[in-house]
matplotlib code that plots the C-alpha trace (Angstrom):
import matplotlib.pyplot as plt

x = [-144.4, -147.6, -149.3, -148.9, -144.8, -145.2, -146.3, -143.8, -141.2, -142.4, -141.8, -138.7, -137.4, -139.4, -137.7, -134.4, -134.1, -132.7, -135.2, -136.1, -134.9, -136.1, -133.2, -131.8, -130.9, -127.1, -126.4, -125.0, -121.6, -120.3, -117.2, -115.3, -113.1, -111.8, -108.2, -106.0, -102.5, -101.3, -97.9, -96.5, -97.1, -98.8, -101.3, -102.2, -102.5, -105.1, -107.3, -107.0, -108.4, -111.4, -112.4, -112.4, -114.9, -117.3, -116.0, -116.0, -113.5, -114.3, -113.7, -110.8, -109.5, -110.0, -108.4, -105.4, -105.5, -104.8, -102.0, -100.1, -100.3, -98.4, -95.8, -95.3, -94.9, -93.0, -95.7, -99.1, -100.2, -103.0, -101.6, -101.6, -104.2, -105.3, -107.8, -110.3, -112.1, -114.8, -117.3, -119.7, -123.1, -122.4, -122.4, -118.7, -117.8, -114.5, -113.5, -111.1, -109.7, -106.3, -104.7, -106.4, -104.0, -104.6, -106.6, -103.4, -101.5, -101.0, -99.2, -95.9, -95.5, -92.2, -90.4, -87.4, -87.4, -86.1, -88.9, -86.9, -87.9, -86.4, -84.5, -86.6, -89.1, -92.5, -91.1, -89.4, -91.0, -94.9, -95.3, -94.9, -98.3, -101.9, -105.0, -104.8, -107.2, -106.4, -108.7, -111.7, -111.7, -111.4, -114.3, -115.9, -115.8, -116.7, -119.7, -121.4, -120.0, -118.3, -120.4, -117.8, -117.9, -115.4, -113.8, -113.3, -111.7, -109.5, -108.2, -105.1, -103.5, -103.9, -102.2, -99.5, -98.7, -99.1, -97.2, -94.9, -94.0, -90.2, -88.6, -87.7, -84.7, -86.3, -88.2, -84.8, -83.1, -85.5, -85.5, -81.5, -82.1, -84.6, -82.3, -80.2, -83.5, -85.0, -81.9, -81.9, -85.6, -87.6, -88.7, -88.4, -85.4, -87.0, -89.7, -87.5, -84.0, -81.6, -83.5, -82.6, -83.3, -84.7, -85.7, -89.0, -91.1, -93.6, -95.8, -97.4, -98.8, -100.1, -101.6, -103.1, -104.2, -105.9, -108.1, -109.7, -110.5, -112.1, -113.6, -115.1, -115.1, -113.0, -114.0, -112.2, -109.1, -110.4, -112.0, -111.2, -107.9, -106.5, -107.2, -105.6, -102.5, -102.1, -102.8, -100.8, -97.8, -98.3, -98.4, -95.5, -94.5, -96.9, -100.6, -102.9, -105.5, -108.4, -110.8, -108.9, -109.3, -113.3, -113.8, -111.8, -113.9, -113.3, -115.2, -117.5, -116.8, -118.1, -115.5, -113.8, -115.5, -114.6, -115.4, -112.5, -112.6, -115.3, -114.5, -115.6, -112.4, -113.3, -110.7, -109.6, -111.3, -109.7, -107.9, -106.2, -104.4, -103.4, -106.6, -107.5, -104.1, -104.9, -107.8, -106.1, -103.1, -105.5, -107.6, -105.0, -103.6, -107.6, -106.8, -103.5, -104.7, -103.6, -100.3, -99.8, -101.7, -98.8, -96.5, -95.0, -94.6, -91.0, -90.7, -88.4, -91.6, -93.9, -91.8, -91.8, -95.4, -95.8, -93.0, -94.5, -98.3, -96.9, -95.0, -98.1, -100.0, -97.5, -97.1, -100.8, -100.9, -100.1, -103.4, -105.9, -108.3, -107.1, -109.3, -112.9, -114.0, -111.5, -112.7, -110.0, -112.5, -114.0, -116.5, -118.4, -118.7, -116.0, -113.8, -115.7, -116.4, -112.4, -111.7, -113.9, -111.7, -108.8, -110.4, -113.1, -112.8, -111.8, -108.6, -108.2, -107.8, -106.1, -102.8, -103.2, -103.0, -100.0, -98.1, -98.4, -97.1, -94.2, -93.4, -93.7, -90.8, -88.9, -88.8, -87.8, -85.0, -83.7, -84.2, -82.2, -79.5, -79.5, -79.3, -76.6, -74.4, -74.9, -73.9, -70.6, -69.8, -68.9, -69.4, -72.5, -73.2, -73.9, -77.7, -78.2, -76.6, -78.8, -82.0, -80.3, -79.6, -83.5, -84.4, -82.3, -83.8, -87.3, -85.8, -85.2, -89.0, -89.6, -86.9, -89.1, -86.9, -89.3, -92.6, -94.4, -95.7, -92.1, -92.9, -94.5, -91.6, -89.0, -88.2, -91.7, -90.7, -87.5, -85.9, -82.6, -80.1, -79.9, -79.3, -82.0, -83.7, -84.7, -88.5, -89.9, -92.7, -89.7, -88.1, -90.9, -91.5, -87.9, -88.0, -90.7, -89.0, -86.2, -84.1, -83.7, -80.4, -80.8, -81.7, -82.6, -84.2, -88.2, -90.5, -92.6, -92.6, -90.6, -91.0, -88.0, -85.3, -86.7, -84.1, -83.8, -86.1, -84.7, -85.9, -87.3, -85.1, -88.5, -91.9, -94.1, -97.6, -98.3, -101.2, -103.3, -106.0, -108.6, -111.8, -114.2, -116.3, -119.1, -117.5, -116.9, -113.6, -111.6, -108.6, -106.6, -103.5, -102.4, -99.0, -97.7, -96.5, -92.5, -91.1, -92.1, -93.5, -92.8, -90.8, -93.1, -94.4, -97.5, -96.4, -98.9, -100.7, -97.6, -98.1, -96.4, -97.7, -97.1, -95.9, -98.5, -97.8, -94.9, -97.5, -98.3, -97.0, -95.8, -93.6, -90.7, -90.2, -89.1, -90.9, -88.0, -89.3, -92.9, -92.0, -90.4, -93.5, -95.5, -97.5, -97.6, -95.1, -97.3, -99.8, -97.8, -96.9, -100.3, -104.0, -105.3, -103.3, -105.2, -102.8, -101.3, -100.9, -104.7, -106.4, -108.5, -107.0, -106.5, -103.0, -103.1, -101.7, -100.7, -102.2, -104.7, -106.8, -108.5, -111.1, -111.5, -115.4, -116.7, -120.5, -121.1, -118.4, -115.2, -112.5, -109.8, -108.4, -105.1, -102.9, -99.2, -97.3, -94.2, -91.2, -89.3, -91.3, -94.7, -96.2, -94.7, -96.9, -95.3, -97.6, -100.2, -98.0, -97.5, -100.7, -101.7, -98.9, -100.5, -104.2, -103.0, -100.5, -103.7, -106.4, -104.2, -101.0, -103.1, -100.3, -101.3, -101.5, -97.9, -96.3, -98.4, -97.0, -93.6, -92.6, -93.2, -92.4, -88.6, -88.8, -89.4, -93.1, -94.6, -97.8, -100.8, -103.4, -106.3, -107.8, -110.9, -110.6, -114.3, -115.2, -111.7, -109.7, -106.0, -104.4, -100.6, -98.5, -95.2, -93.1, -89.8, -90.9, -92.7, -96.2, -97.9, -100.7, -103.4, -105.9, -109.1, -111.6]
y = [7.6, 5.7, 7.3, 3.6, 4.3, 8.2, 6.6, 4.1, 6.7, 9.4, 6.4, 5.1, 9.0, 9.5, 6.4, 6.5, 10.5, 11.1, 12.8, 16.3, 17.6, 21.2, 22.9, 25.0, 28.5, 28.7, 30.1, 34.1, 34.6, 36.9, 37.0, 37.9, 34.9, 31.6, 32.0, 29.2, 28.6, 25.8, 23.7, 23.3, 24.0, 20.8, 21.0, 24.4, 24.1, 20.9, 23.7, 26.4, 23.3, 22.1, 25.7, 26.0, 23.1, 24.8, 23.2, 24.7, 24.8, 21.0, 20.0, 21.9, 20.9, 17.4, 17.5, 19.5, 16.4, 13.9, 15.9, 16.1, 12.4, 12.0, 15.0, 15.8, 12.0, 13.1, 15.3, 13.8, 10.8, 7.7, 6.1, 9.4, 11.6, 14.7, 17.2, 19.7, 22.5, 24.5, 27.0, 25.9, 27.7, 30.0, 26.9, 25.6, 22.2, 19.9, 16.6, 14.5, 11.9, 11.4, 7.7, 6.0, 2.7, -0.5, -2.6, -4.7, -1.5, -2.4, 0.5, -0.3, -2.1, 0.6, -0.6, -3.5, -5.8, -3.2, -0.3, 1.5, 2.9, 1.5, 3.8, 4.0, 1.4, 3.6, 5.7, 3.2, -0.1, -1.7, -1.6, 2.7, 2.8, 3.5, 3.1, 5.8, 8.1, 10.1, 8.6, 8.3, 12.0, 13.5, 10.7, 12.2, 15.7, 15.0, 13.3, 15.8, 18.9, 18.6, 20.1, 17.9, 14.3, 12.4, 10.7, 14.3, 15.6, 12.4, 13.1, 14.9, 12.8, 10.1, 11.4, 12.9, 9.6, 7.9, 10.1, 11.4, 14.6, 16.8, 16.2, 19.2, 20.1, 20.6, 17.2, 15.5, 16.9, 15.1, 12.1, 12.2, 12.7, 9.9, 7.3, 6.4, 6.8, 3.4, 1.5, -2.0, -1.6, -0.8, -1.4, 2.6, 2.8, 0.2, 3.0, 6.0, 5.6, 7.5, 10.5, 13.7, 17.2, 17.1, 13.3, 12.2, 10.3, 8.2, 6.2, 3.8, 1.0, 4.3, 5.3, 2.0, 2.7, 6.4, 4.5, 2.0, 4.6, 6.7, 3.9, 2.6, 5.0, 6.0, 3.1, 0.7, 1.7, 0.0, -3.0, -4.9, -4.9, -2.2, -3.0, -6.9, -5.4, -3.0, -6.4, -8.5, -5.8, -5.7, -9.6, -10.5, -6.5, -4.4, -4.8, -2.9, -5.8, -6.0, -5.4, -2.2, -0.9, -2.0, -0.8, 3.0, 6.2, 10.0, 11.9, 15.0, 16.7, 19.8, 22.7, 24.2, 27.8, 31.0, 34.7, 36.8, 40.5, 40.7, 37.6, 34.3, 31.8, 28.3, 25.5, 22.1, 20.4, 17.1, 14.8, 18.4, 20.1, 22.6, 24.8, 24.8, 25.9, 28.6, 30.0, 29.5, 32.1, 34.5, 34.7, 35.4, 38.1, 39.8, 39.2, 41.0, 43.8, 46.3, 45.1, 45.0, 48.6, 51.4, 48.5, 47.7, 44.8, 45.1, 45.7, 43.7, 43.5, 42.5, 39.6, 38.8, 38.8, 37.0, 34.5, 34.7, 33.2, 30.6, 29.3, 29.1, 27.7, 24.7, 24.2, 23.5, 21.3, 17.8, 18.2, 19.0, 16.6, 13.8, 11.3, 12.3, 8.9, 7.3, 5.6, 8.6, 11.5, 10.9, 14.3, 12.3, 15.8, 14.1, 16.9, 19.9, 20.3, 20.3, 22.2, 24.8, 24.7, 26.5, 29.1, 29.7, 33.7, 32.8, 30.4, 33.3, 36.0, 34.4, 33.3, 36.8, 38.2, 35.9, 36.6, 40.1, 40.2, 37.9, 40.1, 43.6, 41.6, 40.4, 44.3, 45.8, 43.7, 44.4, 47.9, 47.7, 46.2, 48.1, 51.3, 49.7, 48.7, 52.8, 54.0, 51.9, 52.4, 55.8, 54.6, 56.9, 52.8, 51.4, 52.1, 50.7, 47.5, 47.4, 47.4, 44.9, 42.9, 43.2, 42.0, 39.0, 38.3, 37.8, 34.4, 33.9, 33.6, 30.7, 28.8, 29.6, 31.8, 34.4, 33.0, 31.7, 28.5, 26.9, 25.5, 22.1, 21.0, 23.1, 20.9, 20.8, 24.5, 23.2, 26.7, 27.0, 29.9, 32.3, 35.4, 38.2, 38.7, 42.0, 41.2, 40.5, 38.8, 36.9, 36.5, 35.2, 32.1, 31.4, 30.8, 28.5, 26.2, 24.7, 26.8, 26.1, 25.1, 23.1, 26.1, 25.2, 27.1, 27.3, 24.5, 26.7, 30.0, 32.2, 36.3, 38.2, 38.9, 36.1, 34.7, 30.8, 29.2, 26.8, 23.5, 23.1, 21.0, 18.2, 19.3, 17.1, 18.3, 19.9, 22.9, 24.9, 27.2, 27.6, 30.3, 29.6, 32.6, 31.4, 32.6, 29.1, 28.4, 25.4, 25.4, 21.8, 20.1, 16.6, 14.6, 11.8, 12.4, 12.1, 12.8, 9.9, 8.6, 4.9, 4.4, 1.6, 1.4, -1.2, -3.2, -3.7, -0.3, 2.3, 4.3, 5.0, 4.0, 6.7, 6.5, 8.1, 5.1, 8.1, 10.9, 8.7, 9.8, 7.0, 5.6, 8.7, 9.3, 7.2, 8.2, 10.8, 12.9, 12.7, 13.8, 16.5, 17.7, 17.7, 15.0, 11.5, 8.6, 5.8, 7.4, 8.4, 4.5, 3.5, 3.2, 5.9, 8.4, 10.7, 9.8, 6.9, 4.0, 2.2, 0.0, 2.2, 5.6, 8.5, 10.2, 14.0, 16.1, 20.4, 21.0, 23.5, 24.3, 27.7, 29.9, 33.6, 35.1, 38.1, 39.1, 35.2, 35.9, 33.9, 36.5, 34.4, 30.9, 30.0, 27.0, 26.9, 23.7, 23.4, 21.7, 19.3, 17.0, 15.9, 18.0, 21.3, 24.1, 26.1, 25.7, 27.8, 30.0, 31.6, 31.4, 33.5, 35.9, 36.1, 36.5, 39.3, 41.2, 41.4, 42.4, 44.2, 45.6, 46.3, 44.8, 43.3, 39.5, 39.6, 41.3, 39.3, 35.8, 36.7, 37.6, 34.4, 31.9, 33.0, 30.5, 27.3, 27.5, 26.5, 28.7, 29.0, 31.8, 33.3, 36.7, 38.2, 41.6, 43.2, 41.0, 40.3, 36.9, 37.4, 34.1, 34.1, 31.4, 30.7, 33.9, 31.4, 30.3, 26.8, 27.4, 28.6, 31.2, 31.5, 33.6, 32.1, 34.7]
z = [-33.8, -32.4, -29.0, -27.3, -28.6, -27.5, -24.4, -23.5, -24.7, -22.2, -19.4, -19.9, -20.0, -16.8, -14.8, -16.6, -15.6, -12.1, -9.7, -9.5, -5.9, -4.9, -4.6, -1.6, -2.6, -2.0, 1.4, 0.8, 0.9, 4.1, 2.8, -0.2, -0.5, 1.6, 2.7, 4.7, 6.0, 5.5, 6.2, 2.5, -0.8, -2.0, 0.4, -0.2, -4.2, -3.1, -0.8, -3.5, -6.0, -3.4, -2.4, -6.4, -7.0, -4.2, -1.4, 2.3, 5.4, 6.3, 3.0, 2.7, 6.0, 4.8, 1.9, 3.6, 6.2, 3.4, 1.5, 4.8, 5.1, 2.1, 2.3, 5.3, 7.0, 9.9, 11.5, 10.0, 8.7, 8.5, 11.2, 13.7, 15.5, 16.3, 17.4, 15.1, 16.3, 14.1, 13.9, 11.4, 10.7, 13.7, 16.1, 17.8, 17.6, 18.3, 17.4, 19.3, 16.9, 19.0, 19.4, 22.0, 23.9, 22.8, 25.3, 25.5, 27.1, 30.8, 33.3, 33.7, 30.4, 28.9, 32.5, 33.7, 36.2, 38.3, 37.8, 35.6, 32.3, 29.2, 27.2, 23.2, 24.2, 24.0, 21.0, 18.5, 17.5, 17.2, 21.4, 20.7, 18.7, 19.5, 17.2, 15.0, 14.6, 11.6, 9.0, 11.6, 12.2, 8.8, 7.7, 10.5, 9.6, 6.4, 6.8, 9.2, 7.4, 3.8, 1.1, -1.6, -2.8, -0.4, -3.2, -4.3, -1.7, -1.3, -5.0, -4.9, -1.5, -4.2, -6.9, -4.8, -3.3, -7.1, -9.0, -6.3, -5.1, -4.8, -1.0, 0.2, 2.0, 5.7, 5.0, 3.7, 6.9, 9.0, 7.3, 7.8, 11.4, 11.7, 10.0, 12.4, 15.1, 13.6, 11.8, 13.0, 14.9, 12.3, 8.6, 8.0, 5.7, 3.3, 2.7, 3.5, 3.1, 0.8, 0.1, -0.7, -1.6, -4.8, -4.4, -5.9, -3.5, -5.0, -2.2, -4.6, -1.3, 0.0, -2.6, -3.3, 0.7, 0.0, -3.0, -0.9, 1.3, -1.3, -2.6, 0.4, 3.1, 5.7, 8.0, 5.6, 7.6, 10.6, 8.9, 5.9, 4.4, 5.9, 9.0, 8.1, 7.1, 10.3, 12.7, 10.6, 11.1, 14.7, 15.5, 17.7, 17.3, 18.8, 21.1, 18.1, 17.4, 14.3, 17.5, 18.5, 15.1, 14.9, 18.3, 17.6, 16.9, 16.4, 19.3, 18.9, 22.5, 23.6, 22.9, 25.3, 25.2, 27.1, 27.5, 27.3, 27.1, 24.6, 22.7, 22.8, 22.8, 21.7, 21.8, 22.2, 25.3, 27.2, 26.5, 25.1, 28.4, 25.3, 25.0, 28.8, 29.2, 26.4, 28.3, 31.9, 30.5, 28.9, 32.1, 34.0, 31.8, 32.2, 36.2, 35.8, 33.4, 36.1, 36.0, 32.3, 32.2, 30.6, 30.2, 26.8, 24.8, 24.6, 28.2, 30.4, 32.9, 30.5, 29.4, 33.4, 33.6, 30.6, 31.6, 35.1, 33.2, 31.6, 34.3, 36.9, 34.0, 33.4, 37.3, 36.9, 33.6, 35.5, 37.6, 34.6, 32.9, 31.0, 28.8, 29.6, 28.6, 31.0, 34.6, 36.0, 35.1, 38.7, 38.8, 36.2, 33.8, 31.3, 32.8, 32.4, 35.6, 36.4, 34.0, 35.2, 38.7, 36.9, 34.7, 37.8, 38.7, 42.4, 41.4, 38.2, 41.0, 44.0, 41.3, 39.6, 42.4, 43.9, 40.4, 40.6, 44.4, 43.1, 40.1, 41.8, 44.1, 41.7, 40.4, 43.2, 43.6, 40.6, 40.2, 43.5, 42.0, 38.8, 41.4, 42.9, 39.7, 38.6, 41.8, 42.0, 38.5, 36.6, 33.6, 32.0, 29.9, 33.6, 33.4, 30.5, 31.8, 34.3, 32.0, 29.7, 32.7, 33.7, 30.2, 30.4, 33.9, 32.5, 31.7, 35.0, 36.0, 33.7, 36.0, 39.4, 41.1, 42.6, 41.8, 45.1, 43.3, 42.1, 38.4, 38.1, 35.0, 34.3, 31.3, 30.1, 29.6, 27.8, 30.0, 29.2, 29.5, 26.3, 25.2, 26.4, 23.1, 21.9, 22.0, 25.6, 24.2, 22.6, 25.4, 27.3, 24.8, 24.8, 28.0, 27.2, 24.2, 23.3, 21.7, 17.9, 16.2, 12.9, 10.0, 6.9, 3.6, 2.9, 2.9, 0.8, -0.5, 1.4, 1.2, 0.1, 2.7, 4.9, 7.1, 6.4, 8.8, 11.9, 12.7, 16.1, 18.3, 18.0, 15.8, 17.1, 15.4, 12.2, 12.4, 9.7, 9.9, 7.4, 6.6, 4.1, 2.1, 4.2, 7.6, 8.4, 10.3, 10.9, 13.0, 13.1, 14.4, 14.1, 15.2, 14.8, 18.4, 17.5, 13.6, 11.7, 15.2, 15.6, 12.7, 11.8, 8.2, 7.8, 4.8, 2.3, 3.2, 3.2, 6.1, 9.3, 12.8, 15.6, 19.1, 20.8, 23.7, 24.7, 25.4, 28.8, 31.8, 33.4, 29.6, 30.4, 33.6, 37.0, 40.2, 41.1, 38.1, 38.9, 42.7, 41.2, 38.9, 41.8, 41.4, 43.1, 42.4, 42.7, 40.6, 38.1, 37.4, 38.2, 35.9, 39.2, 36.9, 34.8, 32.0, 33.1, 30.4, 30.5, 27.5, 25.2, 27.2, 25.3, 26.2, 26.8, 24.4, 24.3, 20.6, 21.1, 17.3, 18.5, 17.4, 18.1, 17.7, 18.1, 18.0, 16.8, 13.7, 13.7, 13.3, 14.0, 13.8, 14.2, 15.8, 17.0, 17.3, 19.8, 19.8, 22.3, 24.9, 25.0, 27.1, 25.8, 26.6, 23.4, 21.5, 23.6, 25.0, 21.1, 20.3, 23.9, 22.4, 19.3, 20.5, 23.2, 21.0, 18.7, 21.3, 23.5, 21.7, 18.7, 16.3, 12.7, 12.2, 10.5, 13.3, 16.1, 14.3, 13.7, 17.6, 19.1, 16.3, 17.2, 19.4, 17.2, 17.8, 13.7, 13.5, 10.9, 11.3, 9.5, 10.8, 9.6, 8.7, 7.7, 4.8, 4.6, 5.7, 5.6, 6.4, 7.5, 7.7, 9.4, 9.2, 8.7, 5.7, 6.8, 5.4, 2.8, 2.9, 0.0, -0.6, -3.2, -4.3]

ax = plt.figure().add_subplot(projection="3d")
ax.plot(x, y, z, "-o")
ax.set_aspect("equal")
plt.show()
């Protein structure tokens, strides 16, 4: 070869090879693996793959975000919402991706002639559905965090909606139950009907959907195609517009982020009431650590403080926050500033100390009955009726009897007469939920003498928790407000449209109800309402993605999901019973999981033990914990 052909050689090589980067050295692994719980199977083989291929919790949390869209439709999806929070680097973050109203959405709009609320009309049909959010906040996390390609991490969604995946039975149960939800109002059973355990579900418009997106990035959903389809469904059907889609986006908000005991809690801030309510119950539990000192967890007392807590807490929900970008944030903080007025020390001590005055009450009473029943009885059993009769009656504080500040929403507690359980902390979240009735066998791998798992009365959000080797932590829920949310389908696209429009406070309830909640009438069917319905208004919601730290190291995420209404605390009542019975009680994650969760709550949980994460998902069977060294 000539020099002048040496020459021109050596150039091309030079401009055809790509360009040398320095590289960063890796950052040092703290731990020595990632772990993650996680709702099913499918989407915990796709974190085990993405954690594989050098991914981290975001990516993993993506990836997890898009699985669930495609098997678990009832509880997460493209056209849902929901809330992230993370600890990244050291550093807390949260992002708000929940559905936001239409600018169409007017208050009053769910109600006749006559003021009265029509019976389905925010939760079956086009008019239920927000802008969805999904897609906005997983691009979103990406982008700022994921170490992965986001065509990579989009992968196996695809292929689980191309190729299909095995219904389960719980998922086959709830598609049963659904049915008859949307027959006649809805295009659901053309996508959904006559499936069955054992059914193969392949989504081919959805997965056709999940490419573009790959392909384009995850603002294709609100512009382009996508977004043509979505409008197209909702003309003459629903208010969501192509300039509500171009106009939606995912929200990084400052975490809600706490003190407690020695840790640092950091959760979900508004529109979430969930995580404030987190940190409200823990605070007072700190302000009531006299009360609580020699008492045990299976205590009929504790379950009456505990029961006692949650109750002040909901009494107070109605009055927090809602939408910080919303004209009704009026101390102009975007609601940190009213938040702060019910985790303050002086509010913390004056209801501690009110609880503790109603409680000690409440005790005396009944140990002067119990007295009583021994003295008139000669039966040598009579004492021990009396204690069981004190155990049962810690069910009786989540209905207001003796507590000096009656309960804001006794059906916000779904509290309902039932049998005393023999776990007070138990007891105290059964008094909380709605009591579970529907069992069914695993949705995943289930351990060996499990008992088969019970479907809450109404799962309205899916949760999973994931750690990464790098002590990174990522704690998410998302909903698509009721199972299978609107019952909606966007044809063309494949995916189903919430009905967030029902997480409003003035689409289910007349003014009798809101007098009764303690809040007023005319707001509560008015825009002045924090979460009245108002264009481009986020709704409230109780999911509360939380993050324990201690000495700047996450050592804990976790996430409970409730069942029943709305604006169900459950889900942060269990995950206050599963943070104390921890810190306090001393109990291992397994134990600290499986008390509560009796009670319907779904929870997913990853604790950090040394160099350790040991992840542990839904003791009934739901979720899938794995482990990726």
């Amino acid at each position: 070869m000539t020099a002048a052909a040496t020459a021109i050689a050596s150039l091309v090589a030079l401009f055809a090879a790509p360009p040398a980067f320095a590289k960063r050295a890796p950052t040092p692994s703290l731990l020595d693996s990632a772990a993650a719980a996680v709702p099913n199977r499918y989407a915990a083989s796709a974190v085990e793959q993405v954690l594989r291929q050098g991914g981290n919790a975001v990516d993993a949390a993506v990836t997890a975000g898009f699985v669930l869209a495609v098997t678990s439709p009832d509880t997460a999806g493209l056209g849902g919402g929901g809330f992230m929070t993370l600890y990244m680097g050291n550093q807390p973050y949260f992002l708000d991706f929940r559905e936001r109203a239409p600018q169409g959405a007017i208050p009053g709009m769910f109600l006749d002639a006559k003021g009265k609320v029509v019976a389905g009309a925010s939760e079956v049909g086009g008019r239920a559905a927000a802008v969805p959010g999904s897609v906005a906040g997983l691009w979103e996390a990406q982008k700022r965090f994921g170490k992965l390609k986001w065509a990579q991490v989009l992968a196996p969604a695809i292929q689980l909606a191309r190729d299909g995946f095995d219904v389960d039975e719980p998922l086959a149960q709830r598609l049963s139950k659904a049915g008859p939800r949307f027959n006649g109002k809805t295009n659901f059973s053309v996508y959904f009907a006559d499936l069955h355990a054992g059914s193969h579900l392949r989504q081919p418009e959805l997965a056709a959907t999940l490419q573009q997106l790959a392909d384009n990035g995850g603002n294709a959903f609100y512009s382009g195609h996508v977004a043509d389809l979505l409008a197209e469904a909702m003309r003459g059907h629903g208010l969501i517009t192509q300039s509500d889609l171009s106009d939606y986006q995912a929200k990084w908000r400052a975490p809600l982020v706490a003190p407690w005991h020695g840790y640092q809690i950091i959760t979900a801030s508004a529109p979430s009431v969930g995580g404030l309510a987190l940190v409200q119950m823990l605070r007072l539990r700190e302000g009531l650590q006299s009360a609580f000192d020699g008492v045990g967890p299976d205590t009929p007392q504790y379950a009456q403080l505990t029961a006692a807590i949650a109750e002040r807490v909901d009494a107070d929900q109605h009055r927090y926050p809602g939408d910080p970008d919303s004209a009704a944030a009026s101390d102009g903080s975007g609601g940190a500033q009213s938040a702060a007025r019910w985790i303050g020390a002086d509010y913390i001590k004056r209801q501690a100390t009110e609880i503790a005055a109603s409680t000690k009450a409440k005790a005396d009473v009944e140990a002067g009955t119990a007295a009583a029943a021994a003295g008139a009885s000669a039966a040598s059993g009579a004492a021990a009726s009396g204690a069981v009769a004190g155990a049962a009656s810690s069910a009786d504080a989540a209905s207001g009897a003796s507590v000096a500040t009656p309960a804001s929403s006794a059906s916000a507690l779904g509290t309902a007469p039932a049998p005393a359980p023999a776990s007070a902390a138990a007891a105290a979240a059964t008094a909380s939920a709605p009591v579970s009735t529907k069992a069914h066998p695993s949705a995943g791998t289930q351990s060996a003498g499990a008992k088969p798992a019970e479907e809450p009365a109404r799962a309205i959000s899916t949760q999973y928790a994931i750690v990464d080797r790098w002590g990174n932590a990522v704690s998410v829920s998302m909903t698509m407000n009721a199972p299978f949310g609107s019952g909606v389908v966007v044809p063309g696209a494949g995916f189903l449209l919430n009905d967030a429009m029902d997480g409003f406070a003035s689409t289910g309830e007349d003014a009798g109800t809101a007098k009764a909640d303690g809040r007023d009438p005319a707001q509560s069917q008015s825009g002045a309402h924090g979460n009245a319905i108002a264009g481009g208004r986020r709704p409230v919601s109780p999911m509360a993605p939380t993050i324990l730290t201690d000495g700047g190291k996450a050592i804990l995420a976790l996430d409970a999901g409730g069942a029943g209404r709305p604006d169900s605390l459950q889900g942060p009542l269990v995950e206050y019973l599963v943070i104390t019975s921890i810190v306090h009680d001393k109990q291992p994650l397994a134990q600290a999981v499986s008390g509560p969760t009796t009670s319907g709550a779904d929870v997913q949980a990853v604790q950090v033990q040394g160099d350790a994460p040991v992840p542990q998902a839904d003791p009934r069977g739901r979720g899938v914990a794995t482990v990726v060294k």
